[in-house]
Residue frames as a rotation matrix with the C-alpha (Angstrom) as fourth column:
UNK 1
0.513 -0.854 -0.090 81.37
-0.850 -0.490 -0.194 75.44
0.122 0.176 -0.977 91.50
UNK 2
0.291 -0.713 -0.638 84.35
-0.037 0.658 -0.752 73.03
0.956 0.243 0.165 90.94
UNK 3
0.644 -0.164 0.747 85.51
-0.765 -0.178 0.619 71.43
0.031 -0.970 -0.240 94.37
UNK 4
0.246 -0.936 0.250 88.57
-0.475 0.108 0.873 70.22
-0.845 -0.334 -0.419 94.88
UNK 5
-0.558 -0.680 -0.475 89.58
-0.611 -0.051 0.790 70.56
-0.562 0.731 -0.387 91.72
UNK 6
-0.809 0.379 0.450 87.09
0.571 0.688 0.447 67.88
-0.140 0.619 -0.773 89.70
UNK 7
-0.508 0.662 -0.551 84.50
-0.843 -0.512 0.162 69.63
-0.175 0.547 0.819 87.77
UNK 8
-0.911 0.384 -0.147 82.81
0.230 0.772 0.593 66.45
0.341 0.507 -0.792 86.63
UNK 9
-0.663 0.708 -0.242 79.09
0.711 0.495 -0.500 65.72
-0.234 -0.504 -0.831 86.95
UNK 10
-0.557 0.647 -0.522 77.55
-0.162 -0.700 -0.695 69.54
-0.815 -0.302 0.495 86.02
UNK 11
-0.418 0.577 -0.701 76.23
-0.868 -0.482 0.120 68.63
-0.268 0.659 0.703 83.16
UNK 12
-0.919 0.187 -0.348 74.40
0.186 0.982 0.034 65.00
0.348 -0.033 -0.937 84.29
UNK 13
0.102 0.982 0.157 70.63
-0.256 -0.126 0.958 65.37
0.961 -0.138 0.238 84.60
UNK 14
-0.851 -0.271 0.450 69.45
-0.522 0.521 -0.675 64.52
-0.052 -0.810 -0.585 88.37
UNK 15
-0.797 0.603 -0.025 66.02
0.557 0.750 0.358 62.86
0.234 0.272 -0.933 86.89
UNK 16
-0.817 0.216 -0.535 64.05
-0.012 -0.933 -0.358 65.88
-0.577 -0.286 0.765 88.32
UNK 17
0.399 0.721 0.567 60.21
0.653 0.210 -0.727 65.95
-0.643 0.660 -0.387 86.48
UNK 18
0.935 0.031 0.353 61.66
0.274 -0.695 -0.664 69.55
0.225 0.718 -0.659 84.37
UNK 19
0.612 -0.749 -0.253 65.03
0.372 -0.010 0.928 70.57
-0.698 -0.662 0.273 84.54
UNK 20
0.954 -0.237 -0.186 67.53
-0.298 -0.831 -0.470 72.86
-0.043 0.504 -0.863 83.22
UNK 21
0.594 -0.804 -0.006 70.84
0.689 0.505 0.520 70.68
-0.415 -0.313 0.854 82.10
UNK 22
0.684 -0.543 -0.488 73.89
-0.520 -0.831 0.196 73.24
-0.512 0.120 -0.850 81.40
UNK 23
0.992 -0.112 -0.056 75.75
-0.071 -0.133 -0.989 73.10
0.103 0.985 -0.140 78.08
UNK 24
0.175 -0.570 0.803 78.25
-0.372 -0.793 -0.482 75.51
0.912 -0.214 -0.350 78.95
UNK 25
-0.347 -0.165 -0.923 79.89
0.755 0.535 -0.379 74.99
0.556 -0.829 -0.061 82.25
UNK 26
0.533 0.846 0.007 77.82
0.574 -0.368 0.732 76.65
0.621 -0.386 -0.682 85.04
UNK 27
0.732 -0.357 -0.580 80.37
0.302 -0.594 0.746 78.57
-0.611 -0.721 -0.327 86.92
UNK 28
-0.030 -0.923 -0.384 83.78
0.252 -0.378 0.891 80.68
-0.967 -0.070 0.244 86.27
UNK 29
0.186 0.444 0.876 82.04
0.978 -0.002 -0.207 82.42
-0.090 0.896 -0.435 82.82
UNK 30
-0.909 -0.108 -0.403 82.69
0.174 -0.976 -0.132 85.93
-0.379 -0.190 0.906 81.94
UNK 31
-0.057 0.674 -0.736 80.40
0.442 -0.644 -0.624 88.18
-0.895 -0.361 -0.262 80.94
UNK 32
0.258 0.072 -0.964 79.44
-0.965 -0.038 -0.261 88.01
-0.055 0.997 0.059 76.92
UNK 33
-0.939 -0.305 0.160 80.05
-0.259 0.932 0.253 84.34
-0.227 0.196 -0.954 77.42
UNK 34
-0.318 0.845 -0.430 77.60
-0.550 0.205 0.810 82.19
0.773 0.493 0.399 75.62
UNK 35
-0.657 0.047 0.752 75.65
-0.574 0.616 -0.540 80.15
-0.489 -0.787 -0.377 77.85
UNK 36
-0.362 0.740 -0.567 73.74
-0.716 0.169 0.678 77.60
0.597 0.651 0.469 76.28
UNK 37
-0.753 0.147 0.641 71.29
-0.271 0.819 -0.507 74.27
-0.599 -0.555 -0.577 78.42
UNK 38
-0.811 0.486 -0.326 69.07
-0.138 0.383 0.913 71.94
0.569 0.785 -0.243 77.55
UNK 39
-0.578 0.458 0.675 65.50
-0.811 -0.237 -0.534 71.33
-0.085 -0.857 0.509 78.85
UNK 40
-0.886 0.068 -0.458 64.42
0.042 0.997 0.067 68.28
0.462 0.040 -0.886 79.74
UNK 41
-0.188 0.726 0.662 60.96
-0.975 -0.058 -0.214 67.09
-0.117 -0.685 0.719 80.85
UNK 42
0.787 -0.249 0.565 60.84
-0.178 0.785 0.594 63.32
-0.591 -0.568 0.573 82.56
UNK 43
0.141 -0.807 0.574 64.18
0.283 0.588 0.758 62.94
-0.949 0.056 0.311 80.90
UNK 44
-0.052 -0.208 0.977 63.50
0.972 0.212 0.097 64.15
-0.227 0.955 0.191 77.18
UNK 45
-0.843 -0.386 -0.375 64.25
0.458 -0.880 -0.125 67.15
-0.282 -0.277 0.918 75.76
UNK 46
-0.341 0.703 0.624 61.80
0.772 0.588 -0.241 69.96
-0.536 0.400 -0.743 74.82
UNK 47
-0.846 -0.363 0.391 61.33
0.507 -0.776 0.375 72.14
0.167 0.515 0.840 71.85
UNK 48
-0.089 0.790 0.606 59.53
0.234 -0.575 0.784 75.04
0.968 0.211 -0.134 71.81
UNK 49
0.530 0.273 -0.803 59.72
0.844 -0.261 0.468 75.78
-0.082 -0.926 -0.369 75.60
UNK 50
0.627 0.073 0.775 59.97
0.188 -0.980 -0.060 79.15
0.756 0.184 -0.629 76.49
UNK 51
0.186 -0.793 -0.580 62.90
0.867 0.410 -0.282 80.05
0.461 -0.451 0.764 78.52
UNK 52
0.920 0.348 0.181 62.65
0.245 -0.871 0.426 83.47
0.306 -0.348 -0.886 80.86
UNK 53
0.098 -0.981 -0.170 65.82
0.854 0.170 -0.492 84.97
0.512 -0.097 0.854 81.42
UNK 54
0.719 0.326 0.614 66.60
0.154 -0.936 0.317 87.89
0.678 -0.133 -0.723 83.94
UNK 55
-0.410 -0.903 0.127 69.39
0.133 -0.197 -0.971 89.79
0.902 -0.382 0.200 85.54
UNK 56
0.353 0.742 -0.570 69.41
0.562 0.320 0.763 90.26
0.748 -0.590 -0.304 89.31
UNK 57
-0.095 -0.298 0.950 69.43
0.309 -0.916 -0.257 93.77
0.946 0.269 0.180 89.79
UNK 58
0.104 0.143 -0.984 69.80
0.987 0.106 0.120 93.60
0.121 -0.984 -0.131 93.71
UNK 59
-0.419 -0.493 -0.763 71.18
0.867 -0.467 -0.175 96.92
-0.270 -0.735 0.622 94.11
UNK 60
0.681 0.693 -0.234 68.53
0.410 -0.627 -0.662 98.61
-0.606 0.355 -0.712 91.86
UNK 61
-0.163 -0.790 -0.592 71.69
0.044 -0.605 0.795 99.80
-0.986 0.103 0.133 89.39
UNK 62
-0.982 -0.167 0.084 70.32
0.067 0.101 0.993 99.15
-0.174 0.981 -0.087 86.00
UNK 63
0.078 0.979 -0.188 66.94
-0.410 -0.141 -0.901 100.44
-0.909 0.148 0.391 84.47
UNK 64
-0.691 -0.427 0.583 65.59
0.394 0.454 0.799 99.85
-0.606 0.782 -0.146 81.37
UNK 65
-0.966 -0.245 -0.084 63.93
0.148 -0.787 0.598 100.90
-0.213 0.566 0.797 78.60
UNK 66
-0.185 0.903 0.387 60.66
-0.945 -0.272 0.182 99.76
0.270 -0.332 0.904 78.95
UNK 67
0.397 0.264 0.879 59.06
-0.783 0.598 0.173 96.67
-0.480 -0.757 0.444 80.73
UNK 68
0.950 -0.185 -0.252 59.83
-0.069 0.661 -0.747 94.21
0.305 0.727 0.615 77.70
UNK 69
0.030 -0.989 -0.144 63.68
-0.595 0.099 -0.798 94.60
0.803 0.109 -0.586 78.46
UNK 70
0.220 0.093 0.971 62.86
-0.973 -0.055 0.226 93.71
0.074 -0.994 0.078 81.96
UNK 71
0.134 0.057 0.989 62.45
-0.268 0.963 -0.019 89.53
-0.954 -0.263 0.145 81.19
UNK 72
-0.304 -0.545 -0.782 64.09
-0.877 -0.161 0.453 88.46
-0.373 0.823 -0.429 78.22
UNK 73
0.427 0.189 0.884 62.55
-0.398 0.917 -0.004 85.32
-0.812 -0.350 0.467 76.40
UNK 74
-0.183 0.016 -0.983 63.54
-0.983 0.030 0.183 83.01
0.032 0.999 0.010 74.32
UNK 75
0.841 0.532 0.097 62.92
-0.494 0.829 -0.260 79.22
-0.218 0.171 0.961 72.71
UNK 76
-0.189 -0.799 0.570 64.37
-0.364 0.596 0.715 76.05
-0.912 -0.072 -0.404 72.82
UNK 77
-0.418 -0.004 -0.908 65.16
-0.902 0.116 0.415 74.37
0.104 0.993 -0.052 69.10
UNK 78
0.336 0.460 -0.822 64.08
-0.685 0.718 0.121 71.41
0.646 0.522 0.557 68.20
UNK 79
0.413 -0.476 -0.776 66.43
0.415 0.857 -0.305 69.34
0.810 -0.196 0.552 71.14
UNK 80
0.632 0.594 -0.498 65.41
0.700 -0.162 0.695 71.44
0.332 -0.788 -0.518 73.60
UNK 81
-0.346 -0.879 -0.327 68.73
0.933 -0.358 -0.025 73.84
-0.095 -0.314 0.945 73.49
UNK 82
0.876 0.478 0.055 68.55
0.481 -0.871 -0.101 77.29
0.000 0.115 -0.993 74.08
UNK 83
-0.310 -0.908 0.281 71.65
0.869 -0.391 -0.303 79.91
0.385 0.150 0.911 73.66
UNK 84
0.975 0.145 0.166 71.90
0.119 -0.981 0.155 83.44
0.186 -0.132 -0.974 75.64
UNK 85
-0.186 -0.970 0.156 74.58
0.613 -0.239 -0.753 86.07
0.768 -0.044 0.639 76.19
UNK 86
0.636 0.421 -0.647 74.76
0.745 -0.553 0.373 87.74
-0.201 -0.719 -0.666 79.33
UNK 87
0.626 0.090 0.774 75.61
0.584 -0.712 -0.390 91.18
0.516 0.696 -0.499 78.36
UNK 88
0.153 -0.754 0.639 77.17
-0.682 -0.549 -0.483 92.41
0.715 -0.362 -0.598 81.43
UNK 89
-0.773 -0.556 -0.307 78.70
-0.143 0.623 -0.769 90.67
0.618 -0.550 -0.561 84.72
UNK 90
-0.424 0.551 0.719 76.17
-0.904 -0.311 -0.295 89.72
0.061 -0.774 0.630 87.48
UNK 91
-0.707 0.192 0.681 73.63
-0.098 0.926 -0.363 86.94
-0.701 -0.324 -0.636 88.17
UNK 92
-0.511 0.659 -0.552 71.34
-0.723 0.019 0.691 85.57
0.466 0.752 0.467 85.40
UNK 93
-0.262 0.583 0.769 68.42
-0.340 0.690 -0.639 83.41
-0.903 -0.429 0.018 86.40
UNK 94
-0.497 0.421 -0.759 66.88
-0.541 0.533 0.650 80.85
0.678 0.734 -0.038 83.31
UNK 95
-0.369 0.763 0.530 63.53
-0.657 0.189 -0.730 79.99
-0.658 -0.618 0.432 83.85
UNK 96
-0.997 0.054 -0.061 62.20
-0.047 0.219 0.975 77.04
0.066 0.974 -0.216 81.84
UNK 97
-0.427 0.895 0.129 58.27
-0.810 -0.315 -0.496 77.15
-0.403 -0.316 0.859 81.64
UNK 98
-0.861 0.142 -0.489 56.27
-0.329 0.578 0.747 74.49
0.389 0.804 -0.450 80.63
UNK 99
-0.052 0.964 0.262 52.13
-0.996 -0.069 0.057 73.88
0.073 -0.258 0.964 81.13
UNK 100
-0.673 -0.691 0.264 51.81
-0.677 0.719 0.156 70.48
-0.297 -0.074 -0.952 82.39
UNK 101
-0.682 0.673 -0.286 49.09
0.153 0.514 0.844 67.60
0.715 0.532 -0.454 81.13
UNK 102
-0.265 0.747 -0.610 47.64
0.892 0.430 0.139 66.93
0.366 -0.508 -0.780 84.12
UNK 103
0.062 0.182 0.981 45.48
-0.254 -0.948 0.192 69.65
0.965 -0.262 -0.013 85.95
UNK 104
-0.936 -0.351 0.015 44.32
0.089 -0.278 -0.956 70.12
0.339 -0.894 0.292 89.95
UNK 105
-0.063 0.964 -0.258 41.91
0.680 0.231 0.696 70.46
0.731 -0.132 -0.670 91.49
UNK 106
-0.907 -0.298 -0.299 41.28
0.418 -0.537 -0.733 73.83
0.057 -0.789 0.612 93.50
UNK 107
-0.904 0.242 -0.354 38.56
-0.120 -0.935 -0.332 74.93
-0.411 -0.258 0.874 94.85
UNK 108
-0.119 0.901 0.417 36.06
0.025 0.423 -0.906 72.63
-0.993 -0.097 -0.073 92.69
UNK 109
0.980 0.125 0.158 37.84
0.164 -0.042 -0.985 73.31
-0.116 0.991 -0.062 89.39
UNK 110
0.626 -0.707 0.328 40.39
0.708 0.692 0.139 71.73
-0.326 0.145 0.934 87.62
UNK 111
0.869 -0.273 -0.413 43.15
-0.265 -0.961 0.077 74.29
-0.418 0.042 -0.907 87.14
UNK 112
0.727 -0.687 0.005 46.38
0.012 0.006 -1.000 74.33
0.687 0.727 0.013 84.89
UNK 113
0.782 -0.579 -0.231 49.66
0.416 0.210 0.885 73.08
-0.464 -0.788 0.405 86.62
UNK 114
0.764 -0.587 -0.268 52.91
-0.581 -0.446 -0.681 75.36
0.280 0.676 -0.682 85.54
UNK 115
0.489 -0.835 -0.252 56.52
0.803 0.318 0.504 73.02
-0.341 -0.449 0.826 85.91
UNK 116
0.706 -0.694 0.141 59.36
-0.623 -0.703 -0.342 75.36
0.337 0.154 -0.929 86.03
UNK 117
0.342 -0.939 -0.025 63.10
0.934 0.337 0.122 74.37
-0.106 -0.065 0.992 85.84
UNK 118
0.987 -0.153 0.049 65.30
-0.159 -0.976 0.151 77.16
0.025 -0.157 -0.987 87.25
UNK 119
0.060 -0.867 -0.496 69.33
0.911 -0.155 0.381 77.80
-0.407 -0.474 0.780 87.40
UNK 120
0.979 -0.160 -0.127 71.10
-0.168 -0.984 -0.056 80.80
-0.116 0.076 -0.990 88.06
UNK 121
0.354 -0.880 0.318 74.36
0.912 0.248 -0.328 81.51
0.209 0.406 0.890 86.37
UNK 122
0.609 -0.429 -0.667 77.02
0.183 -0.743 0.644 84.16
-0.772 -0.514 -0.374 87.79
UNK 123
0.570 -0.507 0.647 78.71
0.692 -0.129 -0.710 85.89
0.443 0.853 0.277 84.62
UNK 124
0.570 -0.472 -0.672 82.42
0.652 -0.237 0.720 88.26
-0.499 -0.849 0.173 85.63
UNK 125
0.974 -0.221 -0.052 83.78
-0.174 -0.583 -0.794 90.78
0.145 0.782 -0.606 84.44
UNK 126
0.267 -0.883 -0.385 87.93
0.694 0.454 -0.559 89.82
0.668 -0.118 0.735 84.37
UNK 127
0.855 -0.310 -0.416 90.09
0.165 -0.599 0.784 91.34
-0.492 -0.739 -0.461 87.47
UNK 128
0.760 -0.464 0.456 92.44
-0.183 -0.825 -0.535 94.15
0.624 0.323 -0.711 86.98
UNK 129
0.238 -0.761 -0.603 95.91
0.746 0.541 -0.388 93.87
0.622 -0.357 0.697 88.24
């Protein structure tokens, strides 16, 4: 959130190995606002990353229709941008996923490393007078 008054700075990578850089400004959004970010890995962007998106139904108030609704995905374009609407007010998490070259070692076998880049975005519904 904006503090004392200067917004600057939300949309400035922090160098981070995967990271989620925000389009769209990251706070004071309604609900059906677009949100769009870019994903970066060691600094560049990347297409084709899958991008998990999910509401955070703390109070158990919203079902759905079947498990598929449950984690919405989609892909970044070509310059790593992705675009979602959050449908109603609440918290959205964006997850970026991305298998990494190197593996691990666990256990006596080399195992797949996952990087994730995560923000959560608060969408509002306007206040009533």
């Amino acid at each position: 959130m904006a503090a004392f008054g200067d917004e600057k700075g939300w949309d400035v990578p922090l160098g981070l190995k995967m990271e989620i850089i925000p389009l769209t400004r990251p706070f004071a959004n309604y609900s059906g606002n677009i949100f769009q970010g870019r994903v970066l890995l060691d600094g560049k962007p990347v297409p084709g990353a899958e991008v998990e998106v999910e509401y955070y139904n703390r109070d158990d108030v919203y079902t759905t229709p079947n498990v598929y609704f449950m984690t919405q995905v989609i892909k970044t374009d070509e310059n790593g941008v992705f675009t979602y609407c959050a449908p109603w007010p609440g918290w959205w998490g964006f997850a970026a996923l991305k298998t990494d070259r190197k593996k691990m070692e666990h256990q006596g076998a080399l195992k797949d490393v996952e990087l994730g880049a995560v923000i959560w975005m608060e969408f509002t519904a306007p206040l009533k007078r």
